[in-house]
C-alpha positions in Angstrom: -1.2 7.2 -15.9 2.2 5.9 -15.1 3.8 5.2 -11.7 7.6 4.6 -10.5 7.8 1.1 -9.1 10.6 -1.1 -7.8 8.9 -4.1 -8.7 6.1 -6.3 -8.6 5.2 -9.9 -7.3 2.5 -11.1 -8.9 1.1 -13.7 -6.7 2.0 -12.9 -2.5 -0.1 -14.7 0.7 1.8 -12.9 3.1 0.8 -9.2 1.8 -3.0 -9.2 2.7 -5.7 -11.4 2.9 -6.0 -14.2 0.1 -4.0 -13.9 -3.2 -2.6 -10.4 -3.9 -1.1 -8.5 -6.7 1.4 -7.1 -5.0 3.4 -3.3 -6.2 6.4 -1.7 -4.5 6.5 2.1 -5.0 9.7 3.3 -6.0 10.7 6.5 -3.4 10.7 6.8 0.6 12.3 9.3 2.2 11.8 7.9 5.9 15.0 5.8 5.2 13.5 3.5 8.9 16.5 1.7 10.3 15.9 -2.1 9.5 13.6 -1.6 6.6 13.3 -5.0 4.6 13.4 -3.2 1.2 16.0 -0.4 1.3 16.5 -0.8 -2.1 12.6 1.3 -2.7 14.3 4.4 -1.2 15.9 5.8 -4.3 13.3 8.1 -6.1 15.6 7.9 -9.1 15.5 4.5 -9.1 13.2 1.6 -10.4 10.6 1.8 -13.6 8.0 3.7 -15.2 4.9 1.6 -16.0 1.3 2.3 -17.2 -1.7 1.7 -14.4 -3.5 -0.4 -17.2 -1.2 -2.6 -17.9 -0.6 -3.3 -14.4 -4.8 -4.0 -14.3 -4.5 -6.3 -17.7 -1.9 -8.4 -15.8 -3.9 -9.0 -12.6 -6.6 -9.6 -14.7 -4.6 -12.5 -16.6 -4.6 -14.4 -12.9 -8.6 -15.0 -12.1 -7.4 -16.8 -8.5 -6.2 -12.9 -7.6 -8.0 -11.7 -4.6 -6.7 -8.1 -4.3 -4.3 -5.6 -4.9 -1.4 -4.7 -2.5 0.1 -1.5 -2.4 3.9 -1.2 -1.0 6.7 0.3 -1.1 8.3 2.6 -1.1 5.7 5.2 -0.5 2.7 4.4 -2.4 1.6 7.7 -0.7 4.2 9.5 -2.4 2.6 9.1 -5.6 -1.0 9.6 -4.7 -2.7 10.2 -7.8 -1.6 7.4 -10.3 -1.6 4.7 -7.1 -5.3 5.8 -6.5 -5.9 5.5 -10.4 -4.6 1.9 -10.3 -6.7 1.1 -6.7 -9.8 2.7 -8.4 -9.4 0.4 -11.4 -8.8 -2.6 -9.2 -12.0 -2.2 -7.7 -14.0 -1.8 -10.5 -12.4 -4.9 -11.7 -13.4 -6.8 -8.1 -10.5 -6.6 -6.3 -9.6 -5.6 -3.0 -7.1 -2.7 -1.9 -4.6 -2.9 0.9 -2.0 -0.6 1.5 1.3 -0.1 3.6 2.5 3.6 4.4 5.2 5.4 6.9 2.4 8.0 7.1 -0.2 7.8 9.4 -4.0 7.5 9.2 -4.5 11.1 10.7 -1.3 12.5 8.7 -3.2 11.1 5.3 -6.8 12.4 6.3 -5.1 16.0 7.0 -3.4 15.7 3.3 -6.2 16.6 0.3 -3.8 14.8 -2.1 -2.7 11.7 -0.6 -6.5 11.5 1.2 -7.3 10.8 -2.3 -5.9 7.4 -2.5 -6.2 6.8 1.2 -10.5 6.9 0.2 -9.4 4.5 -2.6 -7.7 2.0 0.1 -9.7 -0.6 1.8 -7.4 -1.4 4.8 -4.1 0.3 5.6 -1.5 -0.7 7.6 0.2 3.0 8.6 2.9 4.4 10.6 7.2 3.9 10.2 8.8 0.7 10.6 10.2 1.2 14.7 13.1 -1.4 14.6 13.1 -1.4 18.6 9.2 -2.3 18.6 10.0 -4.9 15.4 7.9 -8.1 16.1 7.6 -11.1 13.8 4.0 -12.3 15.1 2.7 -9.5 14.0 0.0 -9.9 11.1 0.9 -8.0 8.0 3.0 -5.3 9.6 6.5 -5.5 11.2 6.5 -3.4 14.1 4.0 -3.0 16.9 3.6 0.9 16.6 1.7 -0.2 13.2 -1.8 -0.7 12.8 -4.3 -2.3 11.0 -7.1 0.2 9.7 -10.4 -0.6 7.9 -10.1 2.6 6.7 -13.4 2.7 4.7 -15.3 2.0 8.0 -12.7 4.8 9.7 -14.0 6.8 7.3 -17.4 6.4 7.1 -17.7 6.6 11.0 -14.8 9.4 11.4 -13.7 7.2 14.0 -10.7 4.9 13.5 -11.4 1.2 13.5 -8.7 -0.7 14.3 -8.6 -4.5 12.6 -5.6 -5.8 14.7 
C-alpha cells in the first residue's frame, strides 16, 4: 500500500522514546499558526512510497526502537499508515503518533480508529501557538497530551502519560 509523505528521518531521539524511524505525512488541513513543518500542508505535495519498503529500510538499522508517525496528518491517510504501524509491530517495533485530531474525535471515526488501535502512544490535539511551550516532552503546546492509547483503550478510560 502506498502513502503520500513529505519525508523521512531515519534515525530521530527527540520524536519518541529511544531511536525512531520517523515519517511526515504529506496533507493537513488545520494550517495551526506556528506549525514547525508548514511545508506538510500541501496534499498535492511530497511522494508516493510503498509501506514495505519503508519496513525493509527500518529493518536495515537493528539499533531502531520504534516507528514515529508525523506529519502532516498521519490520520488523514488512515488505512496505508495503520498498514505500515501493523507491520512495524510485527517486526518489534514500537508506534507513536502525532495528530491535530483528538483522542475522542479518532475513537468516534471507524476509519481513522483503525490506525489509532494500531498506535501505541499518541500525542493528539492542534498545535495552540499561545499555549506553545518548549519543556514540554514530545509535544509543543500544553493543550497536547500524551496518551497510552492501548491502555486508553483497553480500560475505555484515557490514561494520560504526561
Amino acid at each position: 500500500m502506498n502513502l503520500k509523505i513529505a519525508g523521512i528521518v531515519e534515525e530521530s531521539v527527540v520524536d519518541g522514546p529511544g531511536l525512531r524511524f520517523v515519517v511526515f505525512a504529506q496533507g493537513c488541513k488545520r494550517h495551526c499558526p506556528g506549525c514547525h513543518n508548514p511545508h506538510t500542508h500541501d496534499y498535492s505535495a511530497g511522494q508516493s512510497i510503498d509501506t514495505q519498503t519503508l519496513i525493509e529500510m527500518m529493518q536495515g538499522n537493528p539499533l531502531l526502537d520504534g516507528l514515529s508517525l508525523s506529519g502532516g496528518e498521519p490520520f488523514d491517510q488512515p488505512e496505508a499508515f495503520a498498514e505500515l504501524a501493523d507491520m512495524a509491530h510485527r517486526c518489534g517495533y514500537s508506534v507513536m503518533a502525532w495528530s491535530g485530531y483528538t483522542f475522542e474525535e479518532l475513537v468516534a471515526s471507524k476509519t481513522q480508529r483503525r490506525l489509532l488501535e494500531a498506535v501505541d502512544v499518541l500525542v493528539d490535539g492542534p498545535f495552540v501557538i499561545a499555549q506553545r511551550s518548549l519543556s514540554l516532552l514530545w509535544r509543543g503546546s500544553s493543550n497536547q497530551r500524551v496518551i497510552d492509547v492501548k491502555q486508553s483503550l483497553t480500560n475505555n478510560k484515557l490514561t494520560i502519560i504526561s
